[in-house]
C-alpha positions as CSV (number, residue, x, y, z in Angstrom):
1,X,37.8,10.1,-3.8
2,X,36.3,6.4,-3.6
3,X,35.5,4.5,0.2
4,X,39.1,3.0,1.3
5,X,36.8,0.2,2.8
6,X,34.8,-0.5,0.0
7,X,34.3,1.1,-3.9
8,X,31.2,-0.8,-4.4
9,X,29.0,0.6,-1.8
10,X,29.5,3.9,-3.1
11,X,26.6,4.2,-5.2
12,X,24.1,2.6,-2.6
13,X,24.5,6.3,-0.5
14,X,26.1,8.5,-2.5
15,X,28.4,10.0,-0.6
16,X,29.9,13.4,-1.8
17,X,33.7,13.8,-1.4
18,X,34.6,16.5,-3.6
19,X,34.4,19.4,-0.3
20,X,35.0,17.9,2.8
21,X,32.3,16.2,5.3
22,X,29.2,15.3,3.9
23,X,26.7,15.7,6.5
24,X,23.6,14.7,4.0
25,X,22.0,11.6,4.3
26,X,22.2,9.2,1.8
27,X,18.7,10.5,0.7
28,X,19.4,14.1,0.5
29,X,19.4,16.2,-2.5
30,X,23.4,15.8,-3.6
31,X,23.5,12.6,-2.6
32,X,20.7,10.9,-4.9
33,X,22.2,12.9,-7.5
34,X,25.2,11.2,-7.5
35,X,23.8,7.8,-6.7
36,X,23.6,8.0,-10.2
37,X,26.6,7.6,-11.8
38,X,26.5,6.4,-15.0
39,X,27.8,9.0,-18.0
40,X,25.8,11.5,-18.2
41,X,24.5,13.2,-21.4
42,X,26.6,15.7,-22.9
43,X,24.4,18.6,-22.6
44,X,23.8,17.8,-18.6
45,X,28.0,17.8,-18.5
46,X,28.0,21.0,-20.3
47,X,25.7,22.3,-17.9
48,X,27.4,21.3,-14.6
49,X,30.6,22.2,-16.0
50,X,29.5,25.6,-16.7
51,X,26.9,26.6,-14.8
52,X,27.6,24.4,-11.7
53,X,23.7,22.7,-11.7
54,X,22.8,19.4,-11.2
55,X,19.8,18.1,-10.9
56,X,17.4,14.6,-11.4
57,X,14.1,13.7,-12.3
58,X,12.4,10.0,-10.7
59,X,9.1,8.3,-10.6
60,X,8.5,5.2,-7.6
61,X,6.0,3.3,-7.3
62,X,5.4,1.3,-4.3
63,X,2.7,-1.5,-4.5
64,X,2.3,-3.9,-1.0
65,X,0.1,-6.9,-0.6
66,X,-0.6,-8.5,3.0
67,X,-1.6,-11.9,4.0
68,X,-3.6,-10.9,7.0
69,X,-5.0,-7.8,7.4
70,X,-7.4,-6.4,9.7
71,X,-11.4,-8.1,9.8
72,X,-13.1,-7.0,6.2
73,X,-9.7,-4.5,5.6
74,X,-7.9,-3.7,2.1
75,X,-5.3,-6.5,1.6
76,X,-3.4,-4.0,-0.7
77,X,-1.9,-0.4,-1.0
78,X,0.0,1.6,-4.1
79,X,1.1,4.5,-4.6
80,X,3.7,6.5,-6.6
81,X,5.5,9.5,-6.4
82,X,7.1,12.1,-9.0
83,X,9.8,14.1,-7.7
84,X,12.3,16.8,-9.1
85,X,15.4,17.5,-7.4
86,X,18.9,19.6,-7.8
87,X,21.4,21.8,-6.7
88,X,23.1,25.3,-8.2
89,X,26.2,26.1,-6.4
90,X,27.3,29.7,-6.4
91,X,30.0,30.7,-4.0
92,X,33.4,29.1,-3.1
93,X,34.0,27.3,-5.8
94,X,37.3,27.6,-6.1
95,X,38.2,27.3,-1.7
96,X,36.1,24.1,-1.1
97,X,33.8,26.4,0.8
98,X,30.9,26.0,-1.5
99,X,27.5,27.8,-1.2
100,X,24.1,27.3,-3.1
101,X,20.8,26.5,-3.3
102,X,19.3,22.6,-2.9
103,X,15.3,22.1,-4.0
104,X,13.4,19.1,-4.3
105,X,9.7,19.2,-5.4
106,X,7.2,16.1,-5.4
107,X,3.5,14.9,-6.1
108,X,2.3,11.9,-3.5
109,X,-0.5,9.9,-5.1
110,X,-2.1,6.7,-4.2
111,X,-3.2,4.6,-6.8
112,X,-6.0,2.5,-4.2
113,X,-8.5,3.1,-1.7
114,X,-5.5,3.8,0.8
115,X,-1.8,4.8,0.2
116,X,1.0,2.9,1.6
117,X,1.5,4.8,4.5
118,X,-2.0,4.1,5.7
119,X,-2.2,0.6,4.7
120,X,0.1,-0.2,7.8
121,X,-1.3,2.6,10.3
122,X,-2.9,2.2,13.4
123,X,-6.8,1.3,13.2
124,X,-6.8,2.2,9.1
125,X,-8.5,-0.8,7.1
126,X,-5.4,-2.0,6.9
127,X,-2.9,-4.0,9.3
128,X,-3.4,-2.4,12.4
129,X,0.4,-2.0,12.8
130,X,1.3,0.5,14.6
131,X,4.1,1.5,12.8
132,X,4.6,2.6,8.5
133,X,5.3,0.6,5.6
134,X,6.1,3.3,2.8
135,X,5.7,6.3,4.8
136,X,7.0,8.4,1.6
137,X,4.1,6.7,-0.6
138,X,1.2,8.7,0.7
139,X,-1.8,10.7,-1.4
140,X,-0.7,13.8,0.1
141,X,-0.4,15.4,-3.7
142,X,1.8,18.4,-4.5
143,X,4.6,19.4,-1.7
144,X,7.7,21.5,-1.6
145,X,10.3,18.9,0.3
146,X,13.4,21.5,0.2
147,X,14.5,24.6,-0.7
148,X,17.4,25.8,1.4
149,X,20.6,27.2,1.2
150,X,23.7,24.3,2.2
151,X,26.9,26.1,2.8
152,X,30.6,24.4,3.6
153,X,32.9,26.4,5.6
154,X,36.1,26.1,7.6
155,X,37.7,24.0,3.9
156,X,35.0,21.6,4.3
157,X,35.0,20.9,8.0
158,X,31.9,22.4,8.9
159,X,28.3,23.4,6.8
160,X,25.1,24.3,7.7
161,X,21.7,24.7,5.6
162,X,18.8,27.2,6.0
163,X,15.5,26.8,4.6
164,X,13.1,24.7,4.1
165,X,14.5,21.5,5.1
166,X,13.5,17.7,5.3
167,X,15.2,16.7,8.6
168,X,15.6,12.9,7.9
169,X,18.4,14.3,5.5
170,X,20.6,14.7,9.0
171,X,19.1,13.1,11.8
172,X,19.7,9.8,12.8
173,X,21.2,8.8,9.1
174,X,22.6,5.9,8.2
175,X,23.2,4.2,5.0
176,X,20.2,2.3,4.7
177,X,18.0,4.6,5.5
178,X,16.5,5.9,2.4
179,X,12.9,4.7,1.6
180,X,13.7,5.3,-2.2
181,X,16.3,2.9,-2.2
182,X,17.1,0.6,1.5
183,X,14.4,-0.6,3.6
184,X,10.3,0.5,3.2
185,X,9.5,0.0,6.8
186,X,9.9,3.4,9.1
187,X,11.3,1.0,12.0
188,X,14.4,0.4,9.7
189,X,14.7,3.9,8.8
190,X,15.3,7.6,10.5
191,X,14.5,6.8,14.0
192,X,13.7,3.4,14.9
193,X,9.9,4.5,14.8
194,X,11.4,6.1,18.2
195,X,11.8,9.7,17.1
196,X,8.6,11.9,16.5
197,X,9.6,13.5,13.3
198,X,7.8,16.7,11.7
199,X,6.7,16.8,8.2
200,X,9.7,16.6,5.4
201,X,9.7,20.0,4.4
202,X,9.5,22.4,6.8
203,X,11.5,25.9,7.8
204,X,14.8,25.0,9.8
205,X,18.6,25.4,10.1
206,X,20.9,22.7,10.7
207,X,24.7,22.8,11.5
208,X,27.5,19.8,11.1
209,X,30.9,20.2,12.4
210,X,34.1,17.9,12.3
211,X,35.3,18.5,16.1
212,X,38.3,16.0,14.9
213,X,39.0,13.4,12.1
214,X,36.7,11.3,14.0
215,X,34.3,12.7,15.9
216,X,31.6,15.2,14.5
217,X,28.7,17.0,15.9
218,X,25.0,17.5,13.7
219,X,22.3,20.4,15.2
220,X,18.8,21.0,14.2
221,X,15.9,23.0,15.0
222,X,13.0,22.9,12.6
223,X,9.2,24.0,12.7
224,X,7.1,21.2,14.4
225,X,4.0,22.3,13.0
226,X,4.9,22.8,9.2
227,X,3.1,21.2,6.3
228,X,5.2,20.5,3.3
229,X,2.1,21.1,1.0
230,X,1.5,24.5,2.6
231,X,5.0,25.9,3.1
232,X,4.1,29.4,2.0
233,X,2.2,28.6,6.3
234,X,5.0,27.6,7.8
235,X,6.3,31.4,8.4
236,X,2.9,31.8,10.0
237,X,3.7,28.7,12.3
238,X,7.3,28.7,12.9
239,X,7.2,32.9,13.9
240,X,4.2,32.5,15.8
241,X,3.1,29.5,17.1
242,X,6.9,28.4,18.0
243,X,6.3,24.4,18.0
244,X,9.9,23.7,17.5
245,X,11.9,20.3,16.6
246,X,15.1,20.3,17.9
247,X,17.8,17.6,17.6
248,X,21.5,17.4,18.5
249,X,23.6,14.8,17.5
250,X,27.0,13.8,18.6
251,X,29.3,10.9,16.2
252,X,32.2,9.1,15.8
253,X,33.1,8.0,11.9
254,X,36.1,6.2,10.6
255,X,37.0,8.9,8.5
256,X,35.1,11.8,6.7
257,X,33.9,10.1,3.6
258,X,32.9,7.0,5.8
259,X,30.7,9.0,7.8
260,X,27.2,7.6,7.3
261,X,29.0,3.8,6.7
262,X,31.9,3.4,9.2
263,X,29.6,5.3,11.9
264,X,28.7,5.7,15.7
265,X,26.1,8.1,16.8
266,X,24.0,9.1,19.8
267,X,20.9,11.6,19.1
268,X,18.4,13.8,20.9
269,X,15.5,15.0,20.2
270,X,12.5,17.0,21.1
271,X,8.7,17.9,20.0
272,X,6.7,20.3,21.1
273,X,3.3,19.0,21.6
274,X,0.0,20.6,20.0
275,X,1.4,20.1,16.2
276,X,-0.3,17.2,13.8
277,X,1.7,14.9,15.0
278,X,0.6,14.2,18.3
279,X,-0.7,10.7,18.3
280,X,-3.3,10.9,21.4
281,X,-3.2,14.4,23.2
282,X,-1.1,17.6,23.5
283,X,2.1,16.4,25.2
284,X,5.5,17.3,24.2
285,X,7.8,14.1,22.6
286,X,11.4,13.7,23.2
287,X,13.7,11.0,23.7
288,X,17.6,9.1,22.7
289,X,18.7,7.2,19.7
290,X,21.9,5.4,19.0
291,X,23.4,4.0,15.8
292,X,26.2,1.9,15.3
293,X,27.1,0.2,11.9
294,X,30.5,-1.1,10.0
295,X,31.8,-2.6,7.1
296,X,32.6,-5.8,8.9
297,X,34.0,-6.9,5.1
298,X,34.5,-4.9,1.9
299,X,30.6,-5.4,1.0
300,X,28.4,-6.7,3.9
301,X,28.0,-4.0,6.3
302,X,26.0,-5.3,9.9
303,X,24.1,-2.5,12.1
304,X,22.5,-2.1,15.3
305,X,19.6,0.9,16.1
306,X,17.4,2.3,18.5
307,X,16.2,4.4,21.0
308,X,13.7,5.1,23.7
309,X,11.3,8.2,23.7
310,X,8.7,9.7,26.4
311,X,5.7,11.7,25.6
312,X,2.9,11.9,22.8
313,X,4.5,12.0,19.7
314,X,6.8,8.4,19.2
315,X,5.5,5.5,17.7
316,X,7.4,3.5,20.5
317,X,8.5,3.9,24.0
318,X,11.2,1.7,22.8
319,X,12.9,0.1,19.8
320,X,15.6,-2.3,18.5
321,X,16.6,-2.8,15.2
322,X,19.4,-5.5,14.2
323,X,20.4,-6.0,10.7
324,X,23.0,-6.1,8.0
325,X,23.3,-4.6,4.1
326,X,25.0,-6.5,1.6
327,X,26.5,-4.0,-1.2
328,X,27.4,-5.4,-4.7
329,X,25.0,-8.9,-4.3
330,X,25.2,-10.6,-7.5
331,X,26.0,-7.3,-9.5
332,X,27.7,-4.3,-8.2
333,X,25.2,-2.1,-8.3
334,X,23.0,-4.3,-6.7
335,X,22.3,-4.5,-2.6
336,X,20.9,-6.6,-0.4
337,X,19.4,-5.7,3.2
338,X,17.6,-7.7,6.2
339,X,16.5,-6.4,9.7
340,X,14.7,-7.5,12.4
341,X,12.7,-4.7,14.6
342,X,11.5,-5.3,18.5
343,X,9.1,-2.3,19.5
344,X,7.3,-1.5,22.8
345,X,4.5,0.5,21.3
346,X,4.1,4.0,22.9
347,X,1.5,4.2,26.1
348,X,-0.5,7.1,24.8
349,X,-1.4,4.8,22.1
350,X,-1.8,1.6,24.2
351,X,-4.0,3.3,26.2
352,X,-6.0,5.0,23.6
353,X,-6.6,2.2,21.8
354,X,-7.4,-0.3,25.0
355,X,-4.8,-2.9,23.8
356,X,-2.7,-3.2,27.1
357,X,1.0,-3.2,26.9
358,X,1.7,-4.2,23.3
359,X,5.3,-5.6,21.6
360,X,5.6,-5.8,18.2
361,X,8.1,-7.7,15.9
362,X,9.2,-6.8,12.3
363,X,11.4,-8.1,9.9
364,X,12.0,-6.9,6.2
365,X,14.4,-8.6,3.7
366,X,14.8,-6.7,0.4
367,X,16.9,-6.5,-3.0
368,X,17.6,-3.5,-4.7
369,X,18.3,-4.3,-8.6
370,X,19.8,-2.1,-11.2
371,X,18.2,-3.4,-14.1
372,X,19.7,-0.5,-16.6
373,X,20.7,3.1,-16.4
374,X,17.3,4.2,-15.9
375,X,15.3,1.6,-14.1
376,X,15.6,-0.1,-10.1
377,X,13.4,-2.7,-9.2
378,X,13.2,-4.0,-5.6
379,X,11.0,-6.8,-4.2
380,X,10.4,-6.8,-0.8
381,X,9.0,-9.3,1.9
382,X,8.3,-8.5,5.6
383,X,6.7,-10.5,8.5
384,X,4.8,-8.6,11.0
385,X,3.9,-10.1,14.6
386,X,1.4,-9.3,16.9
387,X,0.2,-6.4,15.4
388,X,-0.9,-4.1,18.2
389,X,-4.4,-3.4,16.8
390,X,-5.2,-5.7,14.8
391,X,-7.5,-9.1,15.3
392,X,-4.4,-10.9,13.4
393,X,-2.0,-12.5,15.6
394,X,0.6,-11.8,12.6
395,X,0.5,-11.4,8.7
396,X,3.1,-11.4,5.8
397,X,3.4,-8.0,3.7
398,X,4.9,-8.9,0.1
399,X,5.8,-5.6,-1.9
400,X,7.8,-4.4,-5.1
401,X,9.2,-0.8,-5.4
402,X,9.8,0.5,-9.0
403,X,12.1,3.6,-9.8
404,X,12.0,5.0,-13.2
405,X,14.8,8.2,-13.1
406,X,17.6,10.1,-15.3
């Protein structure tokens, strides 16, 4: 089935229509698979057909350049990443209530003195942001991003995965989203910079259910103190030390295969404090989101995002994100996307840090060109201002993301 509202978006997030609601995000493991669509070889046919595996191999790099950074900082950051990913369904083939296994595997690596995700960090020797640019590019090496089981019940109506899981894959998704393929900074992405997220891979369940035609409901609880390069630990932490991430969504959605386009969503969340991602202390995190975007045309699809968070594990107390993606720009598998980001930067930090009460604003503008079947190329320009710990009173970030995959 192809979007009523618009064909050409389709391949920007993927969405899989062939069993009912498709709670993934657009960066989960089914849905970059079918992002690419172009005919496949005759032996990977063969083995979908008969064998009912799919799977994709990608290489990103991610190389930024800034204006401004901090006093005697780096003024640049790359990375890359390698990453293997696919699904084997097993069960239900034939009802629609399908059941299998979904595994993604990647190795992180920064190509300078700092990754990406550091370059834009905090106090790093960077930009002083507080905030990511690239938070996906880091030098973290080998990890284990998901292995879980994803099963559809109720003809497609309802599904819910168990393993290990990466829980920007259902919270607070939206079609832009993806750092792979929409925006590079984290205040355009999962979030807002709002939610305190865990790790990407980490032992969970998660449950989505289509209360009507409309309205759905996503749950989550995950480990909080899981490490995607040691997940063999997380039984040891999830079991015993039970720091828990727990999220529940409620949505509204044009229609089933408009869910993460045509969309409405309100989501809460909660940290347990003591994990590695507490930014000052030993507080728990928790706090609201809210998502609203639309295909105000066939291709240009505005979107406003947020929330506001308490406790130690946020980037911000508060955060607003206005922006609009433009699907099929110039070539139809080309899109366009801008944003502008307000943030109130979290008071742990503030205080921390001695900066006083401390607004940022972002804005990012990118272009996401297919240049074949096997390459993406997407320049990237975003202006930071007032850096909350940084000496800079703003500074432009210039960047290129390449994807090599098949």
């Amino acid at each position: 089935m192809i979007l009523a509202s618009s064909s050409v978006a389709c391949f920007a997030f993927g969405v899989n229509f062939a069993y009912g609601a498709n709670f993934g995000s657009p960066d989960s493991v089914d849905n970059t698979i079918q992002e690419n669509n172009r005919a496949k070889q005759s032996w990977r046919e063969n083995l979908a057909e008969d064998h009912n595996v799919t799977f994709g191999l990608d290489y990103q790099v991610l190389a930024l350049n800034a204006t401004d950074p901090v006093s005697k900082g780096d003024d640049n950051a790359t990375a890359g990443v390698a990453r293997f990913y696919g699904s084997w369904n097993l069960t239900g083939l034939e009802t629609g209530n399908v059941g299998g296994v979904v595994w993604k595997v990647e190795h992180r690596h920064a190509y300078s003195s700092q990754s990406p995700k550091e370059f834009g960090f905090i106090s790093g020797e960077g930009l002083g942001y507080a905030g990511m640019i690239g938070p996906a590019f880091s030098d973290q090496g080998g990890r284990l991003t998901n292995l879980y089981w994803k099963q559809k019940l109720n003809d497609g109506k309802s599904s819910f995965m168990v393993g290990y899981l990466d829980t920007t894959d259902y919270v607070d998704a939206y079609a832009l989203a993806s750092p792979w393929t929409g925006f590079t900074n984290l205040a355009f992405s999962t979030g807002a910079g709002a939610i305190g997220l865990p790790d990407d891979g980490v032992l969970g369940l998660a449950a989505g259910h289509m209360l009507t035609d409309n309205w759905y409901v996503i749950a989550g609880v995950a480990d909080g103190k899981g490490k995607s390069d040691e997940p063999l630990d997380g039984f040891d932490t999830l079991f015993n030390d039970h720091k828990l991430f727990t999220t529940f969504e409620l949505g509204w959605t044009a229609s089933q295969d408009q869910i993460y386009t045509d969309n409405v969503h309100l989501t809460a969340w909660h940290l347990d404090g003591g994990t590695q991602h507490n930014l000052t202390g030993n507080d728990n995190g928790q706090g609201i989101n809210f998502s609203a975007s639309y295909f105000a045309t066939p291709q240009i699809m505005p979107f406003i995002r947020g929330g506001f968070s308490e406790g130690d594990v946020a980037l911000y107390d508060r955060s607003l994100t206005v922006g609009l993606g433009y699907f099929g720009l110039a070539s139809a598998k080309n899109n366009f996307g801008f944003a502008m980001n307000w943030s109130n930067v979290n008071d742990n930090l503030e205080s921390a840090y001695q900066v006083g009460d401390s607004e940022q604003f972002t804005a990012e503008l990118y272009y996401n060109m297919q240049v074949n079947d096997f390459i993406q190329v997407t320049p990237d320009i975003q202006y930071i201002k007032d850096p909350a710990f940084s000496n800079e009173s703003s500074t432009w970030v210039f960047g290129v993301r390449a994807r090599i995959f098949i």
